[in-house]
C-alpha positions, 0 to 999 in steps of 0.5 A: 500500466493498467491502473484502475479508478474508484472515486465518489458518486458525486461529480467532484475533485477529491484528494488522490489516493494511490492503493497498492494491491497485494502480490495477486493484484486487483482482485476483487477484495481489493476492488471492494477496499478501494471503493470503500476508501472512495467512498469516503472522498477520495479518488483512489487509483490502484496499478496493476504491480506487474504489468510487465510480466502479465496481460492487462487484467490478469489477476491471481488466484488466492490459491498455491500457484497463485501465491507462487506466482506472485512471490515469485514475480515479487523478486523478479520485477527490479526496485527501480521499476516498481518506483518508476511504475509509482511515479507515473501513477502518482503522476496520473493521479495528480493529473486526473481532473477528479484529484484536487492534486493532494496526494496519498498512498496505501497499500496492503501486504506487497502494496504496503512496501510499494506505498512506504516506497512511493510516500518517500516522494515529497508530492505525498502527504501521508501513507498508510501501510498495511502488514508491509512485507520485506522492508526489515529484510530488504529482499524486494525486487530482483536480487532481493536487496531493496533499500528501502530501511536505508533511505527512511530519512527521506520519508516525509509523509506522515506514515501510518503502520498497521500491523497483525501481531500474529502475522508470521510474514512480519514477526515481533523481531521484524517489526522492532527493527523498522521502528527502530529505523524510524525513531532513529531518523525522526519519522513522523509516524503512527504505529498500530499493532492489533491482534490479527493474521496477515491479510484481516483486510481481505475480505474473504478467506479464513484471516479476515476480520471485518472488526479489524477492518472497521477499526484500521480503516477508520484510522487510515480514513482519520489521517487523510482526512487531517493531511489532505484536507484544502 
Protein backbone atom coordinates (compact mmCIF):
# COMPACT_ATOMS: atom_id res chain seq x y z
CA UNK A 1 0.00 0.00 0.00
CA UNK A 2 1.52 3.26 -1.25
CA UNK A 3 1.26 5.65 1.56
CA UNK A 4 2.65 9.26 1.19
CA UNK A 5 4.29 11.44 3.79
CA UNK A 6 4.04 15.21 4.67
CA UNK A 7 5.96 16.41 7.88
CA UNK A 8 7.90 19.81 9.15
CA UNK A 9 10.85 21.26 7.63
CA UNK A 10 12.61 21.01 10.58
CA UNK A 11 14.46 17.68 11.23
CA UNK A 12 12.13 16.37 14.30
CA UNK A 13 9.78 13.87 15.73
CA UNK A 14 6.23 14.84 15.60
CA UNK A 15 2.86 13.21 16.46
CA UNK A 16 1.40 11.33 13.57
CA UNK A 17 -1.36 12.02 12.05
CA UNK A 18 -3.08 9.21 9.30
CA UNK A 19 -5.32 11.32 6.64
CA UNK A 20 -7.50 9.70 4.55
CA UNK A 21 -8.17 10.81 1.08
CA UNK A 22 -11.71 11.10 -0.27
CA UNK A 23 -12.85 8.27 -3.19
CA UNK A 24 -10.47 9.96 -5.58
CA UNK A 25 -7.40 9.35 -3.55
CA UNK A 26 -4.25 11.62 -3.40
CA UNK A 27 -4.96 14.21 -5.23
CA UNK A 28 -3.65 17.40 -5.35
CA UNK A 29 -6.23 19.19 -2.89
CA UNK A 30 -5.47 16.67 -0.71
CA UNK A 31 -1.40 16.70 -1.10
CA UNK A 32 -2.09 20.61 -0.13
CA UNK A 33 -4.31 19.50 3.11
CA UNK A 34 -1.95 17.36 4.10
CA UNK A 35 1.14 19.72 3.86
CA UNK A 36 -1.01 22.31 5.62
CA UNK A 37 -1.92 19.86 8.57
CA UNK A 38 2.23 19.20 8.83
CA UNK A 39 3.01 22.27 8.56
CA UNK A 40 1.51 22.53 11.75
CA UNK A 41 3.72 19.94 13.63
CA UNK A 42 2.56 16.88 12.60
CA UNK A 43 3.88 13.81 10.50
CA UNK A 44 0.80 13.35 8.30
CA UNK A 45 0.66 10.05 6.60
CA UNK A 46 -2.01 9.72 3.64
CA UNK A 47 -2.65 5.65 2.08
CA UNK A 48 -3.75 5.11 -1.32
CA UNK A 49 -7.52 3.78 -0.26
CA UNK A 50 -7.56 1.46 -3.12
CA UNK A 51 -4.47 -0.04 -3.89
CA UNK A 52 -5.59 -3.22 -4.47
CA UNK A 53 -7.60 -2.28 -7.33
CA UNK A 54 -5.47 0.75 -9.09
CA UNK A 55 -1.50 1.14 -9.77
CA UNK A 56 0.43 2.76 -7.33
CA UNK A 57 0.04 6.47 -8.09
CA UNK A 58 -3.07 6.31 -9.69
CA UNK A 59 -5.39 9.35 -8.82
CA UNK A 60 -9.01 9.97 -10.13
CA UNK A 61 -10.16 12.73 -11.70
CA UNK A 62 -12.90 15.10 -10.16
CA UNK A 63 -14.98 14.33 -13.09
CA UNK A 64 -18.10 11.91 -13.69
CA UNK A 65 -16.10 8.81 -14.50
CA UNK A 66 -14.07 9.42 -11.93
CA UNK A 67 -16.61 9.80 -9.48
CA UNK A 68 -18.10 6.58 -10.65
CA UNK A 69 -15.12 4.87 -10.16
CA UNK A 70 -14.29 5.76 -6.94
CA UNK A 71 -18.01 5.11 -5.57
CA UNK A 72 -17.81 2.21 -7.22
CA UNK A 73 -14.59 0.71 -5.75
CA UNK A 74 -16.28 2.51 -2.64
CA UNK A 75 -18.65 -0.82 -1.99
CA UNK A 76 -16.24 -3.20 -3.75
CA UNK A 77 -13.40 -2.95 -1.67
CA UNK A 78 -14.41 -5.49 1.61
CA UNK A 79 -14.60 -3.33 5.53
CA UNK A 80 -12.48 -5.87 6.80
CA UNK A 81 -9.83 -4.74 4.19
CA UNK A 82 -10.08 -1.03 4.69
CA UNK A 83 -9.33 -1.82 8.41
CA UNK A 84 -6.61 -4.05 7.77
CA UNK A 85 -5.11 -1.25 5.37
CA UNK A 86 -5.79 1.27 8.64
CA UNK A 87 -3.77 -0.84 10.79
CA UNK A 88 -0.63 -1.02 9.07
CA UNK A 89 -0.41 2.48 8.34
CA UNK A 90 -1.06 3.28 11.80
CA UNK A 91 1.57 0.85 12.14
CA UNK A 92 3.97 2.53 9.76
CA UNK A 93 3.22 5.74 11.08
CA UNK A 94 3.88 4.80 14.79
CA UNK A 95 7.12 3.29 13.58
CA UNK A 96 8.43 6.21 11.60
CA UNK A 97 11.52 7.80 13.02
CA UNK A 98 9.86 11.40 12.33
CA UNK A 99 6.29 10.40 14.65
CA UNK A 100 6.82 10.56 18.38
CA UNK A 101 4.42 7.19 18.40
CA UNK A 102 1.22 9.68 19.42
CA UNK A 103 -1.10 9.02 17.10
CA UNK A 104 -4.44 10.79 15.01
CA UNK A 105 -6.59 10.25 12.29
CA UNK A 106 -8.55 12.60 9.82
CA UNK A 107 -10.23 11.97 6.83
CA UNK A 108 -12.25 13.70 4.58
CA UNK A 109 -15.61 12.47 2.81
CA UNK A 110 -14.89 8.46 2.43
CA UNK A 111 -11.79 9.39 4.48
CA UNK A 112 -13.92 10.40 6.99
CA UNK A 113 -15.75 7.00 7.62
CA UNK A 114 -12.07 5.31 7.35
CA UNK A 115 -10.78 7.83 10.16
CA UNK A 116 -14.14 7.12 12.54
CA UNK A 117 -13.10 3.21 11.59
CA UNK A 118 -9.34 3.50 12.31
CA UNK A 119 -9.93 5.91 15.63
CA UNK A 120 -11.68 2.89 17.09
CA UNK A 121 -7.96 1.47 17.64
CA UNK A 122 -7.12 2.31 21.12
CA UNK A 123 -3.30 3.64 19.99
CA UNK A 124 -5.37 6.79 18.42
CA UNK A 125 -5.86 9.79 20.48
CA UNK A 126 -8.26 11.89 18.66
CA UNK A 127 -10.13 11.88 15.08
CA UNK A 128 -11.11 14.35 13.18
CA UNK A 129 -14.01 13.61 10.89
CA UNK A 130 -14.95 15.70 7.81
CA UNK A 131 -18.68 15.17 6.18
CA UNK A 132 -18.18 11.31 6.96
CA UNK A 133 -20.13 9.53 4.44
CA UNK A 134 -22.27 6.21 5.01
CA UNK A 135 -21.88 5.70 8.63
CA UNK A 136 -25.82 6.37 9.23
CA UNK A 137 -26.67 4.04 6.33
CA UNK A 138 -23.86 1.57 7.14
CA UNK A 139 -23.46 0.68 3.21
CA UNK A 140 -19.41 1.04 3.12
CA UNK A 141 -17.77 -1.72 1.54
CA UNK A 142 -18.71 -4.95 -0.62
CA UNK A 143 -22.25 -5.97 0.25
CA UNK A 144 -22.79 -2.31 1.50
CA UNK A 145 -23.43 -3.54 5.16
CA UNK A 146 -20.48 -1.74 7.48
CA UNK A 147 -20.78 -1.92 11.14
CA UNK A 148 -19.35 1.05 12.03
CA UNK A 149 -22.78 2.77 14.27
CA UNK A 150 -22.80 -0.64 15.79
CA UNK A 151 -19.30 -0.83 17.11
CA UNK A 152 -19.30 3.51 18.34
CA UNK A 153 -19.05 2.11 21.93
CA UNK A 154 -15.46 1.26 21.18
CA UNK A 155 -14.73 4.60 20.17
CA UNK A 156 -12.22 6.17 22.53
CA UNK A 157 -10.66 8.64 20.78
CA UNK A 158 -11.90 12.14 21.36
CA UNK A 159 -13.67 12.62 17.74
CA UNK A 160 -14.36 15.75 16.28
CA UNK A 161 -17.37 15.74 13.54
CA UNK A 162 -17.63 18.41 11.28
CA UNK A 163 -20.24 18.72 8.88
CA UNK A 164 -21.81 20.87 5.85
CA UNK A 165 -25.33 21.70 6.48
CA UNK A 166 -26.18 21.94 2.90
CA UNK A 167 -24.11 18.64 2.24
CA UNK A 168 -27.20 16.31 0.65
CA UNK A 169 -24.57 13.31 0.90
CA UNK A 170 -25.13 13.51 4.76
CA UNK A 171 -28.81 15.08 5.41
CA UNK A 172 -30.13 16.70 8.67
CA UNK A 173 -31.84 13.16 9.34
CA UNK A 174 -28.57 11.21 8.53
CA UNK A 175 -26.49 13.34 10.96
CA UNK A 176 -29.32 12.95 13.86
CA UNK A 177 -28.91 9.50 13.59
CA UNK A 178 -25.13 9.36 14.51
CA UNK A 179 -25.46 11.74 17.25
CA UNK A 180 -28.03 9.93 18.39
CA UNK A 181 -25.55 6.80 18.30
CA UNK A 182 -22.96 8.76 20.01
CA UNK A 183 -24.76 10.48 23.01
CA UNK A 184 -26.34 6.86 23.61
CA UNK A 185 -22.80 5.21 24.06
CA UNK A 186 -20.94 8.21 25.98
CA UNK A 187 -18.61 9.16 23.18
CA UNK A 188 -16.48 11.72 23.88
CA UNK A 189 -16.97 13.90 21.11
CA UNK A 190 -17.18 17.63 19.61
CA UNK A 191 -19.91 18.18 16.78
CA UNK A 192 -19.57 21.15 14.52
CA UNK A 193 -22.10 21.65 11.83
CA UNK A 194 -21.35 24.98 9.51
CA UNK A 195 -23.18 26.55 6.61
CA UNK A 196 -21.42 24.70 3.71
CA UNK A 197 -21.54 22.01 0.72
CA UNK A 198 -20.14 18.64 0.71
CA UNK A 199 -16.08 18.74 0.03
CA UNK A 200 -15.45 23.05 1.34
CA UNK A 201 -12.24 21.71 1.86
CA UNK A 202 -11.01 21.05 -1.66
CA UNK A 203 -9.74 23.56 -2.65
CA UNK A 204 -10.72 23.57 -6.01
CA UNK A 205 -13.96 23.53 -7.62
CA UNK A 206 -17.24 25.45 -7.02
CA UNK A 207 -17.99 24.16 -3.19
CA UNK A 208 -14.81 25.33 -1.47
CA UNK A 209 -14.86 27.65 0.81
CA UNK A 210 -11.51 28.82 1.96
CA UNK A 211 -13.51 30.73 5.06
CA UNK A 212 -14.74 27.34 6.29
CA UNK A 213 -11.43 25.69 5.76
CA UNK A 214 -9.68 28.38 8.06
CA UNK A 215 -12.35 27.80 10.46
CA UNK A 216 -12.49 23.67 10.58
CA UNK A 217 -9.00 23.19 10.53
CA UNK A 218 -8.31 25.58 13.08
CA UNK A 219 -10.40 23.69 15.28
CA UNK A 220 -8.92 20.25 14.11
CA UNK A 221 -5.34 21.68 14.64
CA UNK A 222 -6.88 23.03 18.58
CA UNK A 223 -7.64 19.31 19.18
CA UNK A 224 -4.40 17.47 18.21
CA UNK A 225 -2.86 20.12 19.63
CA UNK A 226 -4.50 19.30 23.35
CA UNK A 227 -4.46 15.39 22.73
CA UNK A 228 -1.17 14.77 21.60
CA UNK A 229 0.70 16.97 23.30
CA UNK A 230 4.11 14.86 25.47
Amino acid sequence: MRTHLFRPAVEGRYPGVLLFSEIYQVTDPIRRLAAYVAGHGFCVAVPEVYHEYERPGTVLRYDVAGTDRGNALKVTKPVHAFDADAVAALDGLAMHPACTGRLATMGVCLGGHLAYRAALDPRVSAAACFYATDIHSGTLGEGKQDDSLARMEELKAETLFIWGRQDPHVPFAARETIRARLEAVGANYGWLEVNGQHAFLRDEGPRYDPALFTQTLNAVIALFNRTLAG
